[in-house]
N, C-alpha and C positions, 0 to 999 in steps of 0.2 A: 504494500500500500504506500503511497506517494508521501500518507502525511505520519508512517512511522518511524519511529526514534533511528532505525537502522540504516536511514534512508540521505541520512544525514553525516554519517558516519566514512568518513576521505581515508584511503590510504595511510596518511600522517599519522592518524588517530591510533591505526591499527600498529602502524610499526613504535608510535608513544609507548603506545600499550605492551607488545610485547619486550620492549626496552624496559621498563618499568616494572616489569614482572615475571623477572629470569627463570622462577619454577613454572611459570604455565606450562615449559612443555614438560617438565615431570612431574605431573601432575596429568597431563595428558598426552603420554609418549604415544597413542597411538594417531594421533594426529600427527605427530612428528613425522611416523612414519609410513604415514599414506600421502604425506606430500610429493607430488611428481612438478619436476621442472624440465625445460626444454635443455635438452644438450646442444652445445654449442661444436659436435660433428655430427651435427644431422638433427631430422624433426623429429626425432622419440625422444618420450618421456625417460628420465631418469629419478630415481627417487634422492633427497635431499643431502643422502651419507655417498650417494653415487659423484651426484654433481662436485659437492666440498671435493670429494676425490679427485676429482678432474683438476680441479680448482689446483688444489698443491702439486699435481703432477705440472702444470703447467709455469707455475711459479717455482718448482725448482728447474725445469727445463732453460726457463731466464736466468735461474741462476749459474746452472752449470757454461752456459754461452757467454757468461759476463766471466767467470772463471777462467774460462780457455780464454779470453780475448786479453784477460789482466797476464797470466800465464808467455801468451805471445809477445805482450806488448813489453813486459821483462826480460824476456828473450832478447828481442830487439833492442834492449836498451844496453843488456851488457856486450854484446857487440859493439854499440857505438860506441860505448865506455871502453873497449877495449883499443878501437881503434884513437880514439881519441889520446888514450897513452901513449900509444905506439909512434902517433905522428909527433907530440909535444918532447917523446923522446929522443926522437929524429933531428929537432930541432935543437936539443940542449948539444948535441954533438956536433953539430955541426961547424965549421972552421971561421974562415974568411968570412970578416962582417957582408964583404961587396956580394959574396953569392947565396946569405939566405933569404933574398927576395923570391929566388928562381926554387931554391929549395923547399919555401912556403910554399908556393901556388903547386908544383908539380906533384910535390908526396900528396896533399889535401886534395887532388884531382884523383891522383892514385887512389888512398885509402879510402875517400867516400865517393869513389864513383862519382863526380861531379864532371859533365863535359866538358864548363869552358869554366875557367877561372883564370882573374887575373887580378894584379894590385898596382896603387898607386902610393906614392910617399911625397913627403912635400915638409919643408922646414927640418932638412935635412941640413948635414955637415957638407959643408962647401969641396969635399973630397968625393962625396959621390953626384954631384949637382949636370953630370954628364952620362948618367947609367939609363938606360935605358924605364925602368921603372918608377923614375921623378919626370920622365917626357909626358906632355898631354894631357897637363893636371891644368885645366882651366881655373881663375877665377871665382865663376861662379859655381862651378863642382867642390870648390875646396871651402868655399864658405860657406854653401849648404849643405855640407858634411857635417860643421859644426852644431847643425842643431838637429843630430843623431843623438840620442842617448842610450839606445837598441840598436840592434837588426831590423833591415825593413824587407819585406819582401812581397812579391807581387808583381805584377806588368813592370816593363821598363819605368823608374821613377825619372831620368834626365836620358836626353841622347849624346849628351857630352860621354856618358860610361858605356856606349855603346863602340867609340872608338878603341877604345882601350880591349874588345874582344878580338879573338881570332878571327871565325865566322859572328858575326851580329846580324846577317838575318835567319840564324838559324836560331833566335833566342826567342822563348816566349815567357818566360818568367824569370827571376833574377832574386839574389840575395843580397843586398848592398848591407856590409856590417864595419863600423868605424873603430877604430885602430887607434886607441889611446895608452902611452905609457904604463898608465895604474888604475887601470877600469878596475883592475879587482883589488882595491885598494879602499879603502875608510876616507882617504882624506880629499878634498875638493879636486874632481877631477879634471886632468890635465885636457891642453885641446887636442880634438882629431887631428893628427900628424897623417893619416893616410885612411883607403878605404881598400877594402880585400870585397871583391865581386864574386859571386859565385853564379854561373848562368845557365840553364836547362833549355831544350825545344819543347818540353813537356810542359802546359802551362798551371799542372797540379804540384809539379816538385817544388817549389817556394813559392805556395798563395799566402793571400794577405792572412789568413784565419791560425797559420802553422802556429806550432809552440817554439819559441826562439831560444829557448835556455842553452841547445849544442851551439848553436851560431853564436851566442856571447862566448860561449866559455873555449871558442874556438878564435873570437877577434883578442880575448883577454891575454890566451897565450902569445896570438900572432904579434900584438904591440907589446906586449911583455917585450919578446926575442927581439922585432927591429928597432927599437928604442934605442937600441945600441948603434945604431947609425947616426942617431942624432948628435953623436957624442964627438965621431970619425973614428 
């Protein structure tokens, strides 16, 4: 009947109510268990201990996939940790201040599979002011390096650093990370002396969204080692 008490009675009420009164179902387990719900692989009914079932099989299936992906993604990392010693060690050996520019870009091409890479230096010692790696340093590339405090990555940011590659039209994304003395350092940091490029055809290998934490701790070392050039 239209104008009965039950008539009036919404969803909200009913879930109030059995919120509110945790023993209803034992109190009345057999309702509990003549409850049928719809499964969610196909249109039969399942009964309520059925469904929960499903329910947890499917939330730990998310879990095991989040597992294997944290699993991977550690894998991955001590690799790159690995290589990242390997090359920072490469560097502490190396000799002649004139040639760890060529020995920076070539091992970090090597070890991280990076196509093109290349660097620029600038407020150098007047000893290497004729090396090939201080050529081509614009202006306005060296002053808008200064307001780097990361790694930037993503499309071409300047076409001034397009000179500075091998092939440049075969690049479709780019790492530009700036080269300061004591980036990894406490005290007020020094200015960008140079920029280390890293350039791909691939225009996923350095988008704007990456995580930058290797590319710092890869520009930290690189201006760590040529800082010594500022010196002669």
């Amino acid at each position: 009947m239209s104008g009965s008490p039950l008539s009036t009675v919404t969803e909200d009420d009913i879930v109030e109510f059995l919120v509110s009164t945790p023993d209803f179902f034992a109190r009345h387990a057999e309702v509990l268990a003549a409850v049928r719900l719809t499964s969610p692989h196909g249109n039969r009914a399942v009964s309520l201990s059925e469904r929960q079932t499903e329910m947890l099989r499917e939330k730990i299936r998310v879990l095991e996939l989040r597992l294997m992906e944290l699993i991977r993604h550690g894998g991955e990392n001590d690799v790159l940790h690995q290589r990242l010693m390997s090359w920072a060690e490469g560097l502490m050996r190396a000799g002649a201040a004139t040639g760890l520019p060529q020995r920076v870009t070539e091992t970090l091409a090597h070890r991280f599979m990076v196509p093109q890479v290349s660097l620029r230096l600038w407020n150098l010692s007047k000893v290497y002011e004729a090396e090939p790696f201080v050529q081509g340093v614009s202006p306005d590339v060296s002053a808008w390096a200064q307001g780097l405090d990361k790694p930037l990555c993503g499309p071409v940011p300047m076409t001034g650093l397009l000179e500075w590659m091998s092939h440049p039209d075969e690049i479709e994304s780019m790492a530009v990370i700036p080269l300061r003395a004591n980036a990894a350092s406490e005290a007020p940091l020094a200015p960008v002396f140079g920029l280390l490029v890293l350039a791909s055809p691939d225009p996923q290998r350095f988008h704007a969204n990456m995580g930058t934490e290797l590319l710092q701790q890869l520009g930290n070392l690189a201006g760590a080692c040529l800082a010594r050039l500022q010196q002669g």
